[in-house]
C-alpha positions in Angstrom: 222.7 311.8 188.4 222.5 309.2 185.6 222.4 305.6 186.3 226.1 303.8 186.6 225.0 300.8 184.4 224.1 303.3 181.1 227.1 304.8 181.5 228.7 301.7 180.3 229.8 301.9 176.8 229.4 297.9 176.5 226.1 298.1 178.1 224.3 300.2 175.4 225.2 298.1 172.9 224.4 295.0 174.2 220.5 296.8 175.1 220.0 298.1 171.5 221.5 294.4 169.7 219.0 293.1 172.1 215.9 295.4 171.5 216.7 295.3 167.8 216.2 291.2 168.1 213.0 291.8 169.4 211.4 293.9 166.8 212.7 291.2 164.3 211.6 288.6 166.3 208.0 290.6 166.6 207.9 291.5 162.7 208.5 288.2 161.7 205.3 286.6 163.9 203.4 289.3 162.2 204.1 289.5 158.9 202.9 286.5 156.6 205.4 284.1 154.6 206.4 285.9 151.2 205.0 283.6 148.5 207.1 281.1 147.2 207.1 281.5 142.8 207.7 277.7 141.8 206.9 278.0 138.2 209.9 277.3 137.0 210.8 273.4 137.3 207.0 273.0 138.6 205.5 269.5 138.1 202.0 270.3 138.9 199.5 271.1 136.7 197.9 274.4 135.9 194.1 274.4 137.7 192.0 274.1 134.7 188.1 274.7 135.5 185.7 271.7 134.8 183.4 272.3 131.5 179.8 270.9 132.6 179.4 267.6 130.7 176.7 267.9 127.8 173.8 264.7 128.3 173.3 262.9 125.3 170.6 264.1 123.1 170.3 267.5 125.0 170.1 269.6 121.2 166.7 267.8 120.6 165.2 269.7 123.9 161.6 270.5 123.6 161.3 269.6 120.0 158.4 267.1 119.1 159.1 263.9 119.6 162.0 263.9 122.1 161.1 263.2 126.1 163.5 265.1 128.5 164.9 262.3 131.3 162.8 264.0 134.7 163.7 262.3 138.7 162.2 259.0 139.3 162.2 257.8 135.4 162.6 254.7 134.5 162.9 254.0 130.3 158.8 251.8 131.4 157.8 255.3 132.9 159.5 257.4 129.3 157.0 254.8 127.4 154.0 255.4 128.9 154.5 259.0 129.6 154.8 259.0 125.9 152.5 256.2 124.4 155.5 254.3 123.1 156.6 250.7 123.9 159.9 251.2 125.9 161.8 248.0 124.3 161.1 250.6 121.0 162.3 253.7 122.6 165.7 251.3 123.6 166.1 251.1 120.0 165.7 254.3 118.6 168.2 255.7 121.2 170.6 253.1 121.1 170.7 252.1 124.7 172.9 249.3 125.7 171.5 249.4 129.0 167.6 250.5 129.6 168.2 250.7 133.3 171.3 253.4 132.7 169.3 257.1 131.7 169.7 260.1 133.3 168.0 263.4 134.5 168.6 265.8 131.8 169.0 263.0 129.3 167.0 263.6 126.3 165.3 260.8 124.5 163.7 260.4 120.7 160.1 259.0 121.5 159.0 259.0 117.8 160.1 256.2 115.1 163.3 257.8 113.2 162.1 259.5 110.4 158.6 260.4 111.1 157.4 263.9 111.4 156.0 263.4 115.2 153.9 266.2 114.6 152.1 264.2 112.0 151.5 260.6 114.0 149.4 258.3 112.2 146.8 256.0 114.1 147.9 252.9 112.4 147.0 249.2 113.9 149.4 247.7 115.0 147.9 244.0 114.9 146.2 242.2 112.9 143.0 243.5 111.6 140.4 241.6 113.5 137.1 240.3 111.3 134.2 242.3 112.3 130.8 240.9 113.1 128.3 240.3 110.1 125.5 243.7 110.4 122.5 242.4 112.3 119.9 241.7 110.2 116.4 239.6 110.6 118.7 236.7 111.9 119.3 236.2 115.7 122.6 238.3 117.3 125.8 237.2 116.8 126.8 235.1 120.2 129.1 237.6 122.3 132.9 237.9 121.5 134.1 235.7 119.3 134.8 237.6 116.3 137.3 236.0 115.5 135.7 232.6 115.2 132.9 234.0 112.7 133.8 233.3 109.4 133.8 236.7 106.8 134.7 234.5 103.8 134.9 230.8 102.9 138.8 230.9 103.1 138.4 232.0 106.7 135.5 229.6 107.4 137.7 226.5 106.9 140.6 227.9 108.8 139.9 227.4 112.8 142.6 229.7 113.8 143.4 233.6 113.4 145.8 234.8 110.8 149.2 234.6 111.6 150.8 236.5 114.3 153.2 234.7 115.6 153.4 232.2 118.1 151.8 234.4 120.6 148.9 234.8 118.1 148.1 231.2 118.9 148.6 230.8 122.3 146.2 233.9 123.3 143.1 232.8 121.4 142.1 229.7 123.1 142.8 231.7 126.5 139.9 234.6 124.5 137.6 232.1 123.4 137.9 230.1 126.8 136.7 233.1 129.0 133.8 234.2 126.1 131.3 233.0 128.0 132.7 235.0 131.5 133.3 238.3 129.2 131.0 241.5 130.1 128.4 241.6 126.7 129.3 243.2 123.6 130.4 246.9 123.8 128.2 249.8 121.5 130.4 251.9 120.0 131.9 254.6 121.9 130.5 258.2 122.9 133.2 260.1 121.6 136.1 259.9 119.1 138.5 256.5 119.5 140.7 256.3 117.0 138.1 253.4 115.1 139.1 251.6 118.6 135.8 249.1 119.7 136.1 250.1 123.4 135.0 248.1 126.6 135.1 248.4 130.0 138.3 246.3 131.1 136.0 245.0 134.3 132.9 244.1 135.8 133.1 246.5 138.8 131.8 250.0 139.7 133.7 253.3 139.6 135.2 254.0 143.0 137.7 256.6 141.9 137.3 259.2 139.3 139.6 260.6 136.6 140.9 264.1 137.9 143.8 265.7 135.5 146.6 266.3 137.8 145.4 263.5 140.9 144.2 260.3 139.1 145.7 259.7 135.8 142.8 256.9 135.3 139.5 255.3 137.0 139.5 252.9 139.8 137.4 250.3 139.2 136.4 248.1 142.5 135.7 243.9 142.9 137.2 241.0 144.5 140.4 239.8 144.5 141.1 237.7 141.5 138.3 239.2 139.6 138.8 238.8 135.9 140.5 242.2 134.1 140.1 242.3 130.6 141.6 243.9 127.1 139.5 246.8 126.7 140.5 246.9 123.1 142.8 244.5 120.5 146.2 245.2 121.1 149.7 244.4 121.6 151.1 244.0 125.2 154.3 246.4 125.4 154.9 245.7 129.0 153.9 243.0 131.8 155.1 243.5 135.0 156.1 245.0 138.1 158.6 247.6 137.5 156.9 250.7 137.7 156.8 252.3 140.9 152.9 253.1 142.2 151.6 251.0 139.5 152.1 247.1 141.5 151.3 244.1 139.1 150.8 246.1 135.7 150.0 245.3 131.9 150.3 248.0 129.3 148.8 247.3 125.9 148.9 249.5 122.8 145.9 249.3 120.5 147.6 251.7 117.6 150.2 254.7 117.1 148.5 256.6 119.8 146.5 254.8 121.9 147.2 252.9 125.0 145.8 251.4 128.0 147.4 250.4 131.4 145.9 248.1 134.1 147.3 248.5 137.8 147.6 246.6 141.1 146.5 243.4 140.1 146.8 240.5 141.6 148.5 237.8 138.8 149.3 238.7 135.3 148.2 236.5 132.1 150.0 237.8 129.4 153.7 238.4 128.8 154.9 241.1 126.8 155.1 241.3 122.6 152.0 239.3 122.9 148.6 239.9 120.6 145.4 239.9 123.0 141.8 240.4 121.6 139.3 242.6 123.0 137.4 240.8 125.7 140.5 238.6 126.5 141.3 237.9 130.5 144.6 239.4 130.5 145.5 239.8 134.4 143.7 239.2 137.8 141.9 241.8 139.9 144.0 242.7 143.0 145.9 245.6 145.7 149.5 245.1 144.8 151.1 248.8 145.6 147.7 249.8 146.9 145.8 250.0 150.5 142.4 248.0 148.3 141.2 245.5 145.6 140.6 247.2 142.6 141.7 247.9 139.2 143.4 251.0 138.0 142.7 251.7 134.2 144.3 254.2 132.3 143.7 255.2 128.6 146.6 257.5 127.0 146.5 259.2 123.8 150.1 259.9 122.6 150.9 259.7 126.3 148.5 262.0 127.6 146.1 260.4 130.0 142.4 261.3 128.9 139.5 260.5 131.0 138.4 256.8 130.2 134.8 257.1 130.8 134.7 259.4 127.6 135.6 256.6 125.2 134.3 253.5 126.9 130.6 253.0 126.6 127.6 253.9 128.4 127.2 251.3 131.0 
């Protein structure tokens, strides 16, 4: 016996409309939205994937004479790391702002025009008048070379050739501390560029030159110790911007020589200024250090070499 209510006509339609509603109602929970074509009368548009942005200079990688831009440099770093004087380095690249270089930034580090495989050791002051040879007469008194006349011209002019203004303010500082300067230096005990090396203070080693470690020698003393030029130069920097380094002067004897003096305790010299070997160019002390003592570097077209193979035997 069937069940009175399917018998209904009225009733079998009304349970298939309503079971058809819930499969509809079921399919459209489960099946996703169709996708919408907008391209016609679009505003946005078309994704277009970014092109990496090419640094500036980045076709001069790895050839001689360019210095790729590496974390933590700063353009005082570029110049050591490559034995130029930065404000130089500004020019040849055109910087508006030294403070604005970037990683991956690629920088000329030789004069335009030169062959950088092919760098000249060229002064770049003025020739300073060598002692007269020592003969039957008694030594020449200890650094003042510059005061010992080589020909009557020079003998009647008490002040070194022309510079600058800076030539003139540095010499009476040299000739002032002559008497405080460590004694004449002998000539060095291996090749130096015709550079007449000395040590750049009075104090023993305390930390030796190691390749990859120690980029110099650590020289100890007292606070406000004298440092000295080791060599006649040119200051290229004078300052405190280069981090590890504290209270540092960089002076650049030639086209691939330099010298760097850390942590000191008061500087002497500004930069662009001519100093002469012997001259007291900073004071000894432990800024960016845990000690008193003077860190001295020597660089040869930015590599660092080890200074007690140019300086002489002590």
């Amino acid at each position: 016996m069937m069940t009175p209510s399917l018998q209904v006509p009225g009733f079998r339609v009304l349970l298939s409309a309503m079971l058809a509603f819930t499969l509809v109602g079921c399919a459209s929970h489960l099946r996703p939205p169709a996708p919408v074509d907008n391209r016609a009368g679009s505003s946005r548009p078309p994704v277009v994937a970014e092109t990496e942005r090419v640094l500036p200079g980045a076709e001069n990688a790895g050839k001689p004479g360019y210095y790729t831009v590496k974390p933590g440099d700063t353009l005082i770093r570029v110049g050591l790391e490559s034995g130029q004087n930065w404000r130089d380095i500004q020019r040849w690249n055109q910087l508006e702002n030294p403070d604005l270089i970037e990683v991956g930034q690629v920088l000329r580090v030789v004069p335009p025009g030169q062959d950088a495989t092919q760098v000249a050791t060229r002064p770049v002051v003025t020739p300073r008048i060598e002692p007269r040879p020592i003969d039957a007469k008694p030594p020449i008194p200890p650094v003042v070379p510059a005061a010992i006349p080589a020909t009557p011209t020079a003998a009647a002019s008490a002040t070194p050739p022309a510079a600058g203004t800076s030539v003139a303010s540095t010499t009476t500082p040299a000739a002032a501390s002559a008497s405080a300067a460590p004694a004449p230096a002998v000539p060095a005990r291996e090749g130096d560029d015709n550079v007449n090396w000395m040590w750049p203070a009075q104090g023993s080693v305390v930390g030796s030159f190691e390749d990859t470690r120690n980029k110099g020698v650590a020289l100890g003393g007292k606070l406000g110790d004298p440092v000295y030029a080791a060599a006649d130069g040119r200051v290229v920097y004078a300052g405190s911007g280069l981090r590890g380094y504290g209270n540092l002067v960089i002076i650049k004897h030639n086209e691939t020589l330099l010298t760097a003096y850390a942590h000191n305790q008061s500087l002497l010299v500004r930069e662009d200024q001519v100093v002469r070997r012997g001259q007291k160019i900073a004071e000894m002390g432990s800024s960016d250090t845990d000690r008193v003592k003077l860190h001295f570097e020597v660089r040869r077209r930015g590599k660092p070499i080890d200074p007690t193979k140019v300086l002489p035997a002590r």
